[in-house]
N, C-alpha and C positions, 0 to 999 in steps of 0.2 A: 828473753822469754817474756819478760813485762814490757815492751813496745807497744802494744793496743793498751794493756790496762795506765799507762803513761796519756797515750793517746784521751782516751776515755775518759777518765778521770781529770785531765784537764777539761777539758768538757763541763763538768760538773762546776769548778771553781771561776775557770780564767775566760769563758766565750763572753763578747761582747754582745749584748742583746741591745736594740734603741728602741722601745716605744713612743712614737711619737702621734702627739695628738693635735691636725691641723684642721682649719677650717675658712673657706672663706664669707662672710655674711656680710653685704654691701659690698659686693660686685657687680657690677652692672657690665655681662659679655658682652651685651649689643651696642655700647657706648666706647668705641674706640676699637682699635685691633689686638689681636692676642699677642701678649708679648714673648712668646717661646715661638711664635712664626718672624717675628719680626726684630727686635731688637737683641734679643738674648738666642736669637734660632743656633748659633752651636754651644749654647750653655746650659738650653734645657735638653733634658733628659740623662744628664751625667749622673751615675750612680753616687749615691751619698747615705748615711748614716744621720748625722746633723746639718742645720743650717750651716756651719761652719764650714761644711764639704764641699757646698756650694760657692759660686763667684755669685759680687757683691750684688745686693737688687734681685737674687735667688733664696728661696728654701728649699728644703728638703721636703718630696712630699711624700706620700702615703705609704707607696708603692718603692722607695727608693728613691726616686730620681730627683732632679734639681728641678722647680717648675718656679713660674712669676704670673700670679694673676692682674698684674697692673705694674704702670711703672708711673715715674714720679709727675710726668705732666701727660702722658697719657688718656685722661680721663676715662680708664675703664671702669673705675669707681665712684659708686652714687653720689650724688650732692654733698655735700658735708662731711665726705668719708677719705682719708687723708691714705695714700697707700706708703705703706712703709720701707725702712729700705732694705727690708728684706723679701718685697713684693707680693704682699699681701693688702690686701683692702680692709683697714681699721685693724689690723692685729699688732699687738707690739712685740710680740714675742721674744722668749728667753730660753736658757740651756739650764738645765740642772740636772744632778746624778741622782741614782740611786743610793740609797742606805746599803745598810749590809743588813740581812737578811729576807734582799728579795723585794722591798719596799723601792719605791720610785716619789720622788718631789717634784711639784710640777709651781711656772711660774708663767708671770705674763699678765695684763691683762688688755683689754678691749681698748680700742680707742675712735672717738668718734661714734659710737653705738656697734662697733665691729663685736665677732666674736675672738676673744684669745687664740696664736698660735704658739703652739708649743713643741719644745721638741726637749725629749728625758733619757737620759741614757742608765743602764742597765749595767751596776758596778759590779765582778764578781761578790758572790758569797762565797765566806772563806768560814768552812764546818771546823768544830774541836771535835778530835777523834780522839778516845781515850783506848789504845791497846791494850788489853785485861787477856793479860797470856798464865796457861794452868802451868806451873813449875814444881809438879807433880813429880815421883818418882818413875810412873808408868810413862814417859815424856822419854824416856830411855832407849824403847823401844824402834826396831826396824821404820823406816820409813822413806820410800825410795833407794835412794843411793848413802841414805844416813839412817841418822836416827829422827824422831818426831822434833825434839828439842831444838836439834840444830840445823834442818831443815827449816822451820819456822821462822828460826830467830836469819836464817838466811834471804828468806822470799822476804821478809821484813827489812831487816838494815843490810844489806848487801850495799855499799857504797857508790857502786858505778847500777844496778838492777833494782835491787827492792824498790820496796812500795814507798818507806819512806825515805829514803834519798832520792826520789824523781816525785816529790809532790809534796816534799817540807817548805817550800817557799807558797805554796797554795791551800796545806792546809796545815791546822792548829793540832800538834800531837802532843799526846802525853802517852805514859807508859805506866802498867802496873804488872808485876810479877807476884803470884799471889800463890800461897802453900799455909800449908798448917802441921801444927803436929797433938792436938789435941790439947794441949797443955794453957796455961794460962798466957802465951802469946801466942792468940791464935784471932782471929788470920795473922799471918805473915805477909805483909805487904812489902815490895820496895820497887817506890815509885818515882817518875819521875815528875814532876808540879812548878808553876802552873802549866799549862797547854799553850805552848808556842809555835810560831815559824819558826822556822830551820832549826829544829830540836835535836838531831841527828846526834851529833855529838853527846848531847847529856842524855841522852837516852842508852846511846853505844854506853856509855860509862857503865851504865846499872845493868845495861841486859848481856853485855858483851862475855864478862866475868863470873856469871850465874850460871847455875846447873841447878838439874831437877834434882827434888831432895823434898819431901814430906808426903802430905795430905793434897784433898782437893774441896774445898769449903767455901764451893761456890756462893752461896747464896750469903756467909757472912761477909764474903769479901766485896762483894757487889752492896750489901749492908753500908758497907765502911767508904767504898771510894766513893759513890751516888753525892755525899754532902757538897767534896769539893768542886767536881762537877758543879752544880746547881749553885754553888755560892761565885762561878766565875763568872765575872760579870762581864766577857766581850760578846759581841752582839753573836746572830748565825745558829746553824741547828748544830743541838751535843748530841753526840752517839758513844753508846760501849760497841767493841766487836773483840766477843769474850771468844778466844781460841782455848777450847779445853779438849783433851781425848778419853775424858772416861765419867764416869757418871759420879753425880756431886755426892758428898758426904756433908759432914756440920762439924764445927768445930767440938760440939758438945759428944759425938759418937764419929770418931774416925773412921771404924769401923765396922758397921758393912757401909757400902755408897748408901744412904737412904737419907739424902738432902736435898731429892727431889723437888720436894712440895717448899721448903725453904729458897729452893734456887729461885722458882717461880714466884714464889711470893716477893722476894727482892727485885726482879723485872716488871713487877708490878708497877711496884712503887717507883721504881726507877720513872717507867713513860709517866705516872702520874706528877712527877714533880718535873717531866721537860725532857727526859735522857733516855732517847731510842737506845734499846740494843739488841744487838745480832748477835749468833749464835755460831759458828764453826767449829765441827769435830774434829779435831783430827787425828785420822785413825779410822778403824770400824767399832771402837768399844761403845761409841755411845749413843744409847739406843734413840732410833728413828721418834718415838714416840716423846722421851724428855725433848729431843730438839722442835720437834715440832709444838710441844708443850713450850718452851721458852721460846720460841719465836713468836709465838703470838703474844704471850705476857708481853714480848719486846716492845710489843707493836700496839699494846691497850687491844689486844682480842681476848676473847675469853679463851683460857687454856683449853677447852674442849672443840673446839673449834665449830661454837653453835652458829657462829655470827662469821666463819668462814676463815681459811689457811695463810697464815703469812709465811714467805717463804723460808726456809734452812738451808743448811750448805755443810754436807755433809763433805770431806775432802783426803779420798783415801791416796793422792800422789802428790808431787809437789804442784804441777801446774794446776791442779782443783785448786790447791791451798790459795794458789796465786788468783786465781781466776776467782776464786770466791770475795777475796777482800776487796776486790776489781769491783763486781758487783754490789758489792752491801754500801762501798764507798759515793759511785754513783748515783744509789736512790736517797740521798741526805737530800739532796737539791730542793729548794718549794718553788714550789708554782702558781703562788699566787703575787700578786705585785700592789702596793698598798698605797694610796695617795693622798697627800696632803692637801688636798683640793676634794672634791665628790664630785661625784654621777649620780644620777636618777636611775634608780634601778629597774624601775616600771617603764624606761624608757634606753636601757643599755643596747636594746638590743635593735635599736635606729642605729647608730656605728656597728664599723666592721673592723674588726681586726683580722692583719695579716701576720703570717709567718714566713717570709723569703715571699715577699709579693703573691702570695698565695692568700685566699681567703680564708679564714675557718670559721665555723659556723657558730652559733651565738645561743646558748641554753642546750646543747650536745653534751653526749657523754665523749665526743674526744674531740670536742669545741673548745669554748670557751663560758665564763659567768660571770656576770656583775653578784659575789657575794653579799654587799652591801653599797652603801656609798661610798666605803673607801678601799673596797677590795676587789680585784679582779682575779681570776686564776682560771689557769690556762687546764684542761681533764682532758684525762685518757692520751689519745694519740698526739694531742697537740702540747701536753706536759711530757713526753715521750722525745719529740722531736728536740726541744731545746736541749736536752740532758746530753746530746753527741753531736756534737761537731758546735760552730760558729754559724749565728744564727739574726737574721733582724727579723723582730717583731715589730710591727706599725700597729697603729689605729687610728680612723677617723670616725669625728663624730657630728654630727649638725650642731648648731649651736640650741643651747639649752638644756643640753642635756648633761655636758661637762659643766663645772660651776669651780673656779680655780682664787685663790685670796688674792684679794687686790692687795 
């Protein structure tokens, strides 16, 4: 049943992206013959990722392929300009990875008055996902071929299918089962901490043995888990994806639900200190309006939805249930890529970046943007495209406009 959202969702964590940013400045083509007709003629054009991809006296260039704009006694390159042996005129060029979260390091510098080639590879980002399941007594109830409770906790930890055994090596889980009963231990948490790979196991421990049994006090429980979130310190984007079926109460008044404004006010706070969260009903108890109200809270919109709708996931069967944590899981990803080097922003948009040897366009709503000097992020359709499947991004730029530490 989970084979796409496996699919998918690796997508999010494990595709290899390379931006690479080459260039050649102090080449002179009229001084000598091209070396991809002549000496390297069956080694250029081989598809590649890194200079490493390439045979010796080759890089990788824009577009993919392996190319050499000079070779060592050749003289394709100006006076004083030394071609390297990675067949570039004045570049020295180097490899480095990306951080974790979406950040990219770039290295190299010029040599001879050349401009730097580089080539940056794109490391997965690995999300903490914190599962905030309602363990509410109405959790009881029909759902599908079960009941809500144990339907959940199946599309979740199912060993050989769920969500988490086909994506605990890619992403960072924790677990919180949350109930109340009005009383002076209220919330009721029992959680699993901190957020690791392959958590499967100590998670099964705590959710395996649990049954619904209390209250639903949303908004103090999301109060109480927000701190550790926020105080873990491994890199990547934190999210909640709160699966509740009924409309919240307060630890202070169990009864009627009227924990509305406190749920929301906790999703506030939550985006405001770093920690998205998503919202899954499940069931029909809960009404269209609180979700749509906590989905924007999740998301830093105003709960009225002045400034426009984040999406909910309303999930009256089990494959909703499944298909929804599918999607809320894949939009963690960022799309911006951050360098330790600068760009000229007034001048970004002289380079072109590609995706699968494609173009895309440059200050576009589904282009691309030089946010500053050390940020680039990729909008709309071209943030879209990276999120499914295995993917190269390139760019090149003239020289001058990249600026990399010597």
């Amino acid at each position: 049943m989970l084979a796409p959202s496996l699919r998918r969702l690796q997508a999010l964590v494990a595709p290899l992206a390379v931006f690479a940013i080459a260039s050649c400045d102090g080449c002179d083509e009229t001084d000598g013959s091209d070396p991809c007709t002549t000496v390297y003629k069956d080694e250029c054009g081989q598809p590649c990722a890194l200079d490493a991809n390439c045979a010796a006296g080759l890089y990788c260039g824009p577009e993919g392929k392996c190319l050499a704009d000079c070779t060592p006694d050749g003289g394709q390159c100006e006076e004083g300009v030394v071609c390297t042996d990675r067949g570039r005129c004045g570049a020295g060029g180097s490899t480095s990875t990306f951080g974790q979260g979406g950040g990219f390091n770039v290295g190299g510098s010029g040599q001879g008055g050349g401009c730097a080639g580089i080539s940056v590879t794109f490391q997965p980002t690995t999300p903490t996902v914190l599962l905030m399941i309602d363990q509410s007594g109405s959790m009881t109830e029909q759902f599908g071929n079960g009941n809500r409770w144990d339907v959940l906790h199946d599309v979740l930890m199912d060993p050989n299918n769920g969500i988490v055994a086909q994506l605990q090596a890619v992403v960072r889980f924790s677990l919180a089962l949350y109930t109340g009963d009005g009383g002076a231990n209220c919330p009721q948490l029992a959680q699993v901490t901190p957020p690791a790979l392959n958590n499967l196991g100590a998670m099964e421990a705590v959710y395996g043995p649990a049954g619904p049994i209390g209250e639903t006090p949303t908004g103090d429980s999301i109060t109480a888990l927000v701190p550790g979130l926020v105080a873990f310190g491994e890199p990547g984007p934190k999210a909640i994806v709160l699966a509740t079926d009924g409309e919240p109460d307060t630890c202070e008044q169990p009864n009627p639900q009227n924990g509305q404004a406190e749920a929301i006010a906790a999703a506030q706070a939550a985006y405001a200190q770093g920690v998205q969260l998503y919202i899954i009903a499940v069931g029909d108890q809960v009404s269209s309006q609180h979700q749509q109200q906590m989905a924007n809270a999740g998301l830093g919109l105003p709960p009225d939805g002045s400034q426009g709708n984040a999406a909910y996931y309303p999930a009256n069967d089990p494959q909703a249930l499944a298909d929804a944590f599918d999607t809320i899981i894949n939009g963690i990803r960022p799309c911006t890529l951050t360098l330790n080097g600068s760009i000229d922003p007034t001048k970004a948009c002289e380079g072109t970046i590609y995706i699968d040897g494609s173009p895309i366009p440059c200050n576009d709503p589904n282009g691309w943007q030089a946010n500053s000097p050390t940020e680039i992020e990729l909008l709309g359709a071209a943030c879209d495209a990276i999120q499914d499947g295995s993917h190269t991004v390139n760019g090149q730029f003239p020289c001058g406009v990249v600026q990399v530490p010597q």
